[in-house]
C-alpha positions as CSV (number, residue, x, y, z in Angstrom):
1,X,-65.9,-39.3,0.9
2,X,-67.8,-40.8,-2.0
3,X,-65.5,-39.6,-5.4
4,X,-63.3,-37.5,-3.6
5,X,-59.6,-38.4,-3.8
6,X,-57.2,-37.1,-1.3
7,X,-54.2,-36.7,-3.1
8,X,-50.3,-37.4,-2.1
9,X,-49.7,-33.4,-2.2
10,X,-49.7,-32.4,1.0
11,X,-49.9,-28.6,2.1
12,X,-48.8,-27.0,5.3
13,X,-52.3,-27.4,7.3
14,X,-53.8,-30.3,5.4
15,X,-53.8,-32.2,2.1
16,X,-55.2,-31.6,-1.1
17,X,-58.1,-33.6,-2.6
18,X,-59.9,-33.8,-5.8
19,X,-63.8,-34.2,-6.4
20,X,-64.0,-36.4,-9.0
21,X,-67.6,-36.0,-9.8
22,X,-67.4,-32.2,-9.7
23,X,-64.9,-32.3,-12.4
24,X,-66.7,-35.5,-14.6
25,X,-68.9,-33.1,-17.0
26,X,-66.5,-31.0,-18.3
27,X,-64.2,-34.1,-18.5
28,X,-66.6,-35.4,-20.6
29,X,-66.8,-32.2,-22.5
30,X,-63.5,-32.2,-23.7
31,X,-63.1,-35.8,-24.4
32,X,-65.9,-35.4,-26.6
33,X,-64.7,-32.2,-27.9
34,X,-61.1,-34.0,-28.9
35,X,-62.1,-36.8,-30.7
36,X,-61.7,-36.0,-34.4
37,X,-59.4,-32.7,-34.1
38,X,-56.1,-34.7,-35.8
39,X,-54.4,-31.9,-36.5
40,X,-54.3,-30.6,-33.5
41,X,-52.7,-34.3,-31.6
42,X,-49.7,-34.0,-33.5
43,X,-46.0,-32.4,-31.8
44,X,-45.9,-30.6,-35.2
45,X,-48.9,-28.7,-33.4
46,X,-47.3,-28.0,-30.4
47,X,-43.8,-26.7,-31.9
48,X,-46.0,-24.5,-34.5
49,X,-47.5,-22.9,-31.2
50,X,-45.0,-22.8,-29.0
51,X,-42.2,-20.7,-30.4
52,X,-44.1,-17.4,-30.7
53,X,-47.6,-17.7,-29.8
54,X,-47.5,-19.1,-26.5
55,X,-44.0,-17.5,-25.5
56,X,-46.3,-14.5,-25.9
57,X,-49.2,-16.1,-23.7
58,X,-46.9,-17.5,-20.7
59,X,-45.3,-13.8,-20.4
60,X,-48.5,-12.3,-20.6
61,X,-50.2,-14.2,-17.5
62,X,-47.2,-12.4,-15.7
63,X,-48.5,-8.8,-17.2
64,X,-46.0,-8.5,-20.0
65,X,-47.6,-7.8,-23.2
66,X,-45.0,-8.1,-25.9
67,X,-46.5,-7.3,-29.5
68,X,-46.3,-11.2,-31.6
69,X,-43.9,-9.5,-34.3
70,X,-41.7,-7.9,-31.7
71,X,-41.0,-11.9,-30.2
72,X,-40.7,-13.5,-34.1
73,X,-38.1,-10.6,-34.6
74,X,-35.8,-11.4,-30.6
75,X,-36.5,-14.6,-31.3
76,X,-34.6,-14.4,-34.8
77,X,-32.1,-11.5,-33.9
78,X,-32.3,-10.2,-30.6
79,X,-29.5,-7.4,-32.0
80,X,-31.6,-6.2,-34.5
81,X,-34.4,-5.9,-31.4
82,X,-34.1,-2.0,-30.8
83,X,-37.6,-1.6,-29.3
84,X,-36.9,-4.3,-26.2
85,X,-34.1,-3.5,-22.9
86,X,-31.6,-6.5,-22.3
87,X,-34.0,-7.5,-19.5
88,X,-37.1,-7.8,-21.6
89,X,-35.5,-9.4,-24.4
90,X,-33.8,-12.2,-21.8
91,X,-37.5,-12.8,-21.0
92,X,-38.7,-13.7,-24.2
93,X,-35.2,-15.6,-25.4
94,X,-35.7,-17.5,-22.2
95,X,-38.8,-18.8,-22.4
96,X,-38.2,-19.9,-26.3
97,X,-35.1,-21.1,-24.8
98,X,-37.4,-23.1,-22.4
99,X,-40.0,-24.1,-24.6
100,X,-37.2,-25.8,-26.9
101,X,-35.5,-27.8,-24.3
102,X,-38.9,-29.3,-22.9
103,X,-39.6,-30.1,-26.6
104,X,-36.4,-32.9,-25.9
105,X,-39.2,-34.3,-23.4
106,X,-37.0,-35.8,-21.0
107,X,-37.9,-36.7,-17.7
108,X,-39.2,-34.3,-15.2
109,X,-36.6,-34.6,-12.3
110,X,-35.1,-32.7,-9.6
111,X,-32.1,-32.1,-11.8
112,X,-33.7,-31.4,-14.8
113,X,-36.2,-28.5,-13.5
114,X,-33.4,-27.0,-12.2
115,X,-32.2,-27.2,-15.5
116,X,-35.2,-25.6,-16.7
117,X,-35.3,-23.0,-14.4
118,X,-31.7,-22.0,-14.9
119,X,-32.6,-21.2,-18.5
120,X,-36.0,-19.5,-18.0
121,X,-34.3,-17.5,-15.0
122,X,-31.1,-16.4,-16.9
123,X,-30.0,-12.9,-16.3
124,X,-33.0,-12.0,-15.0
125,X,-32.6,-12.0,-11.2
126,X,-31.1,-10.2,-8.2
127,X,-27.7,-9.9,-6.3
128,X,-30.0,-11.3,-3.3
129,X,-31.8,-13.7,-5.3
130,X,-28.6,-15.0,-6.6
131,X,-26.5,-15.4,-3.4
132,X,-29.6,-17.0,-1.1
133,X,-30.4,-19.7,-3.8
134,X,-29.8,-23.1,-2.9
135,X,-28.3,-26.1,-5.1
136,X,-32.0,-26.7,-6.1
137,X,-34.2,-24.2,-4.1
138,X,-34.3,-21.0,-2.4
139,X,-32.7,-20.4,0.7
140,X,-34.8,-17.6,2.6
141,X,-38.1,-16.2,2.5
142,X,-40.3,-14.7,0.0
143,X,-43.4,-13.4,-0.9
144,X,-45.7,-14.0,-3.2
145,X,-48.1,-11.3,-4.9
146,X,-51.9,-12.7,-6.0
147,X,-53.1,-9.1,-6.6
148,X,-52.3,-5.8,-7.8
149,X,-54.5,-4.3,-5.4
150,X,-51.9,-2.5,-2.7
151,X,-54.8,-3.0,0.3
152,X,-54.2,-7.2,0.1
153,X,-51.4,-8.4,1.9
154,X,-48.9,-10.4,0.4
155,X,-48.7,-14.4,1.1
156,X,-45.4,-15.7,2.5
157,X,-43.9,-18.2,0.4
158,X,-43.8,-22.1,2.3
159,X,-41.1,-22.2,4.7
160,X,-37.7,-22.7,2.5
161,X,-36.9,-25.4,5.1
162,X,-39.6,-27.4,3.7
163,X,-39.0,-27.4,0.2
164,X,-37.6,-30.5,-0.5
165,X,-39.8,-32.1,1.4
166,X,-42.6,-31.1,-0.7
167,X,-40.8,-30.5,-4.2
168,X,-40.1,-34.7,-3.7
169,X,-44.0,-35.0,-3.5
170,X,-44.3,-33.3,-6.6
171,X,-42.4,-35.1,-8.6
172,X,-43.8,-38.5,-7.0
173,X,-47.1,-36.7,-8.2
174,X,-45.8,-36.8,-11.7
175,X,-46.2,-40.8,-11.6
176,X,-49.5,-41.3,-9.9
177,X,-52.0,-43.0,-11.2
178,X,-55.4,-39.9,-11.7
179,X,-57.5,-41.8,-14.0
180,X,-58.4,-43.9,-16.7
181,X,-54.9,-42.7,-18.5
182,X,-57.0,-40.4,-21.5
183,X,-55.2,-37.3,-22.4
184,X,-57.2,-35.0,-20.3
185,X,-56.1,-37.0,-16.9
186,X,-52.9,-36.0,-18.0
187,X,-54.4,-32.2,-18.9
188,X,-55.8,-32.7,-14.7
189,X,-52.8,-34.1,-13.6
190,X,-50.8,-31.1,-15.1
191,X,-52.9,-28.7,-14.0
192,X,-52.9,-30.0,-10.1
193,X,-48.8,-29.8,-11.0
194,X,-49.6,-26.2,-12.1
195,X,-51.4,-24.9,-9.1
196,X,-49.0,-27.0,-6.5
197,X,-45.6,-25.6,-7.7
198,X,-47.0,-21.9,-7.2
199,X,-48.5,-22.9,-3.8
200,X,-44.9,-24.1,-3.1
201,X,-42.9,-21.8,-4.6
202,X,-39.3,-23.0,-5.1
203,X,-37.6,-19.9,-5.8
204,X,-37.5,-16.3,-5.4
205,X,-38.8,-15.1,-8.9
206,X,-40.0,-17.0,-11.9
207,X,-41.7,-19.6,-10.6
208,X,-45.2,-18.8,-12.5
209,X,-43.8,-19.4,-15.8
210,X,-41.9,-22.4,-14.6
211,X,-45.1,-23.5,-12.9
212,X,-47.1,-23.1,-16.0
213,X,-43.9,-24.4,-18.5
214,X,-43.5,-27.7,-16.4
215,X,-47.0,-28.1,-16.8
216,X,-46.7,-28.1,-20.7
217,X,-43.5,-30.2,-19.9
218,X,-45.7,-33.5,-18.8
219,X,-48.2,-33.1,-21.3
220,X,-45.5,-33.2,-24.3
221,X,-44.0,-36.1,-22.3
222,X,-47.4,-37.2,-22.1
223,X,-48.1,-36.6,-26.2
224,X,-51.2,-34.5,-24.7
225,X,-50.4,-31.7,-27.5
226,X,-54.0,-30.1,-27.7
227,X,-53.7,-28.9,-24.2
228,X,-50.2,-26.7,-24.3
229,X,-52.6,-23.8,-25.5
230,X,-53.7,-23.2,-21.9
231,X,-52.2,-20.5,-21.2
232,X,-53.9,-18.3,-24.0
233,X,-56.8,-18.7,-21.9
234,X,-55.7,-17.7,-18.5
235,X,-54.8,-14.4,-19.8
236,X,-57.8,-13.5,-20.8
237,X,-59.2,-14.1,-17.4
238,X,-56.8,-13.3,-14.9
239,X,-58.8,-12.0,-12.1
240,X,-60.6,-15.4,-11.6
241,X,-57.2,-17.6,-12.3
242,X,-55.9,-15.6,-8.9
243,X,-59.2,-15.9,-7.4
244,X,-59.0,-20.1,-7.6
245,X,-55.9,-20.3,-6.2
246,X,-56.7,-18.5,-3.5
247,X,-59.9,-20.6,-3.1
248,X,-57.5,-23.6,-3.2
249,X,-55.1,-22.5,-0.8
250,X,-58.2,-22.1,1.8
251,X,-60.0,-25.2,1.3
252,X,-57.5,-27.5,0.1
253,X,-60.4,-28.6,-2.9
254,X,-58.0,-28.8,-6.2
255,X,-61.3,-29.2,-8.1
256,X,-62.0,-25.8,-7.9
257,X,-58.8,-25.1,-10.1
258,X,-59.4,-28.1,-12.3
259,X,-62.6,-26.8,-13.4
260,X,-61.8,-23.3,-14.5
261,X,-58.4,-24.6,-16.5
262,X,-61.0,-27.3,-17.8
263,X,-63.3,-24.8,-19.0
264,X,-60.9,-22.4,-19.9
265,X,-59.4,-24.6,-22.5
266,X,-62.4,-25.8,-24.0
267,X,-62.8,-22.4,-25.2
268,X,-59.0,-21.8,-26.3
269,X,-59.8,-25.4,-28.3
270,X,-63.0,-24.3,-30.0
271,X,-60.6,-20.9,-31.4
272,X,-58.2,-23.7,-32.2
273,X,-60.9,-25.9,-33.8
274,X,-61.9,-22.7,-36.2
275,X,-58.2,-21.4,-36.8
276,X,-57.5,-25.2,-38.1
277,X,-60.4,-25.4,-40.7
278,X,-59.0,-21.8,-42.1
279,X,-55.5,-23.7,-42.6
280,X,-57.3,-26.5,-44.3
281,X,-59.2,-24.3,-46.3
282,X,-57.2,-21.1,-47.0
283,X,-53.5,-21.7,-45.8
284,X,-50.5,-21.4,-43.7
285,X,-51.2,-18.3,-41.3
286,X,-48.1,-16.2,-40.4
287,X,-47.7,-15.6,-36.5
288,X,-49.8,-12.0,-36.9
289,X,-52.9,-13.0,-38.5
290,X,-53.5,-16.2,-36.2
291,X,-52.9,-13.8,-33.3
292,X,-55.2,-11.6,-34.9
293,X,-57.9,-14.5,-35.4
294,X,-57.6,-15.6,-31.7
295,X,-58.2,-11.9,-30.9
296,X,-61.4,-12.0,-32.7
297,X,-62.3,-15.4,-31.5
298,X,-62.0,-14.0,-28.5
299,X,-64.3,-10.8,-28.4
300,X,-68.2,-11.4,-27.6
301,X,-71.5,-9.5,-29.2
302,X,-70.8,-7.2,-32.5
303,X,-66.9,-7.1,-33.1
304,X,-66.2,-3.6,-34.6
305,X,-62.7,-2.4,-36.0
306,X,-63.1,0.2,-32.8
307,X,-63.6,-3.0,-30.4
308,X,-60.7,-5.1,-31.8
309,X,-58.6,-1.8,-31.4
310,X,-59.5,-2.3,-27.5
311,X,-59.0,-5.8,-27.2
312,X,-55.5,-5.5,-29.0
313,X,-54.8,-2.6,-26.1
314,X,-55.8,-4.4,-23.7
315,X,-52.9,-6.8,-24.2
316,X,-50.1,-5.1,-26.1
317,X,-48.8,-1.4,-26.4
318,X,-51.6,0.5,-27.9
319,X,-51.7,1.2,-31.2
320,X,-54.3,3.4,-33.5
321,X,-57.5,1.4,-35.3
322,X,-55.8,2.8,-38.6
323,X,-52.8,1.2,-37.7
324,X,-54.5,-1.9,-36.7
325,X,-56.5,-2.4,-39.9
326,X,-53.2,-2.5,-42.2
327,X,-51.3,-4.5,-39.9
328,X,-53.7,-6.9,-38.7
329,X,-57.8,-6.6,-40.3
330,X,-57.1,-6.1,-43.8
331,X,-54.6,-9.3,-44.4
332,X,-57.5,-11.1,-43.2
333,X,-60.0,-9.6,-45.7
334,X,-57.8,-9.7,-48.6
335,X,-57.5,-13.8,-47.7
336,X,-61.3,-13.4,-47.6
337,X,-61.0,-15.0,-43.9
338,X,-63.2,-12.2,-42.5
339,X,-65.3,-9.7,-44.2
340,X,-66.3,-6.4,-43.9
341,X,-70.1,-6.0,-42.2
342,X,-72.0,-2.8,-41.9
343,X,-70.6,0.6,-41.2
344,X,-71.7,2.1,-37.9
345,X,-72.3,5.6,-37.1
346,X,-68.7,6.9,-35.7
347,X,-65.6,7.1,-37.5
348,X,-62.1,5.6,-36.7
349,X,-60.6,8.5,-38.4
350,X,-61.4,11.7,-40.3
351,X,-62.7,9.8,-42.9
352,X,-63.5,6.1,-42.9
353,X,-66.1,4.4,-40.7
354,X,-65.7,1.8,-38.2
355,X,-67.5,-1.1,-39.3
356,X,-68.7,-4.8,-37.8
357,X,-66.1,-7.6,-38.9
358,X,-67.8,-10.7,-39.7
359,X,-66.0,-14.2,-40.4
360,X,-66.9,-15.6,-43.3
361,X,-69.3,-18.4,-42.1
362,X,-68.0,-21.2,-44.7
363,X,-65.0,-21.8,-42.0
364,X,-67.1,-22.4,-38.9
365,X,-68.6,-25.4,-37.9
366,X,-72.1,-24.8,-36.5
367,X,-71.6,-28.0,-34.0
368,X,-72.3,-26.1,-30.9
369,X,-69.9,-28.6,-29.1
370,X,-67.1,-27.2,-31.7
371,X,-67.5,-23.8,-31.3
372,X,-70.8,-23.2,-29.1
373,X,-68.9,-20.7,-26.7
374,X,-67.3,-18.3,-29.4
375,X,-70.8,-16.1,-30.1
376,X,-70.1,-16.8,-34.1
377,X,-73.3,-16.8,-36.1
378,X,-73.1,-19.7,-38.9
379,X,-76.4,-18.8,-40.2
């Protein structure tokens, strides 16, 4: 077997293992990368995320792309809200609803996810859904959907018979010794959590962002605050977050998920790593412009006004590059946090050129192990 660990997670035809040695260098990665990011291992870090920024990021793995100012403003008066139905507003609300009572960090038990799933879950489903649920867990079958693509058949959820069963495995999981105890066993750990809840799936709707909230559960319990930023990362690679799974389900290897979380928050921590030297240096940010940064952060090559404009549609309602530079580009030039590059030949209106944004290089670190993925020049 050499490093591999067979796991007490069984699944319906076998048992899950882990490779440990297939997982060790970008372990190693992000134990290195952590070591002297203090602001970031702090639970004023985690609330200062949570409460907008990643309610927006746990939604939008499901496909719902709420724009940052429309959450601050349910969030703060859902009444005033006039842009959001009662059901998309519940979904927002209950997930910062969520987010606040996992912040209490108690103890991840039977009872208490089902405390946590009756507040995510509020209002939100079905007659059917409603009447076949169970004291703790759904009481018929269901189906879960990996792909929008209508040709792929749908998985049947595990037999609701056997929930228990394997729900009590989970939560024996939560107290098994993974590693060496360092905060990204505890990123591992969470992650195996992650992917096993959504292979088991408890109840009839919801149980993605339950999945993925009781996952940032255990590492606030676990004072593992860099890592709740994961989900930022799976949204902006969906079509290979479905694709592990899948590969998981098949062959039972949990390292295959590990891996791409792994790598997938390095990257969301080297954003972070930049976005916390331009608080050092320049200031508070307001919810918008660090949405706006992890945007940019997040584009790769030349980033234009006319490419921002896509990446913003790509994950919220679509708005015009015009609209875009007043709302979102030009706070961030007038803080001097980005500047304005060269013009290019096409115009984003009748009269004003799209241009390259640049970030002005005296906030980046040019350790490549800080920010070696993001495609910033620093020279």
């Amino acid at each position: 077997m050499g490093n591999k660990i067979k796991l007490p997670l069984k699944m319906e035809s076998n048992s899950l293992f882990l490779d440990k040695d297939k997982i060790a260098d970008n372990k190693a990665k992000l134990e290195i990368f952590l070591k002297d990011e203090s602001e970031i291992h702090s639970i004023n870090f985690a609330k200062s995320v949570l409460l907008a920024n990643e309610v927006q990021s746990n939604n939008g793995v499901e496909g719902y792309y709420d724009d940052i100012k429309e959450i601050e403003n349910v969030i703060k008066n859902s009444n005033n809200s006039k842009n959001k139905n009662k059901q998309e507003k519940l979904r927002i609300l209950n997930l910062y609803k969520g987010y606040k009572y996992i912040l209490n960090k108690e103890p991840i038990t039977k009872e208490n996810l089902k405390k946590l799933y009756d507040i995510l879950s509020n209002g939100l489903l079905n007659d059917y859904e409603i009447k076949n649920m169970g004291e703790f867990y759904r009481l018929a079958p269901v189906y879960i959907y990996y792909s929008s693509r209508l040709n792929i058949e749908p998985l049947e959820g595990m037999d609701y018979n056997n929930l228990d069963s394997f729900m009590n495995d989970f939560f024996k999981f939560i107290n098994y010794n993974l590693g060496e105890g360092c905060i990204t066993d505890e990123f591992i750990k969470s992650q195996i959590m992650h992917f096993y809840f959504v292979y088991i799936h408890p109840y009839f709707d919801i149980n993605g962002r339950t999945s993925r909230t009781t996952a940032i559960w255990h590492l606030l319990n676990k004072e593992a605050y860099p890592y709740i930023i994961f989900n930022r990362g799976i949204k902006l690679n969906m079509q290979e977050y479905y694709k592990v799974i899948m590969d998981v389900r098949k062959f039972h290897n949990i390292s295959f998920f590990v891996n791409y979380m792994m790598k997938t928050v390095l990257v969301e921590l080297q954003k972070e790593h930049v976005v916390q030297d331009i608080i050092k240096q320049n200031g508070k940010l307001n919810a918008m412009e660090y949405q706006t940064l992890h945007y940019l952060l997040s584009m790769k090559g030349i980033r234009t006004l006319c490419d921002f404009s896509k990446t913003y549609s790509r994950y919220n309602s679509k708005k015009s590059p015009q609209i875009l530079y007043k709302e979102m580009i030009e706070p961030l030039l007038d803080k001097g946090i980005i500047l304005k590059g060269r013009n290019t030949k096409t115009k984003y209106d009748k009269n004003d050129y799209n241009f390259v944004i640049d970030f002005n290089t005296k906030y980046i670190d040019d350790n490549p192990e800080k920010t070696g993925e993001l495609h910033i020049k620093t020279k």
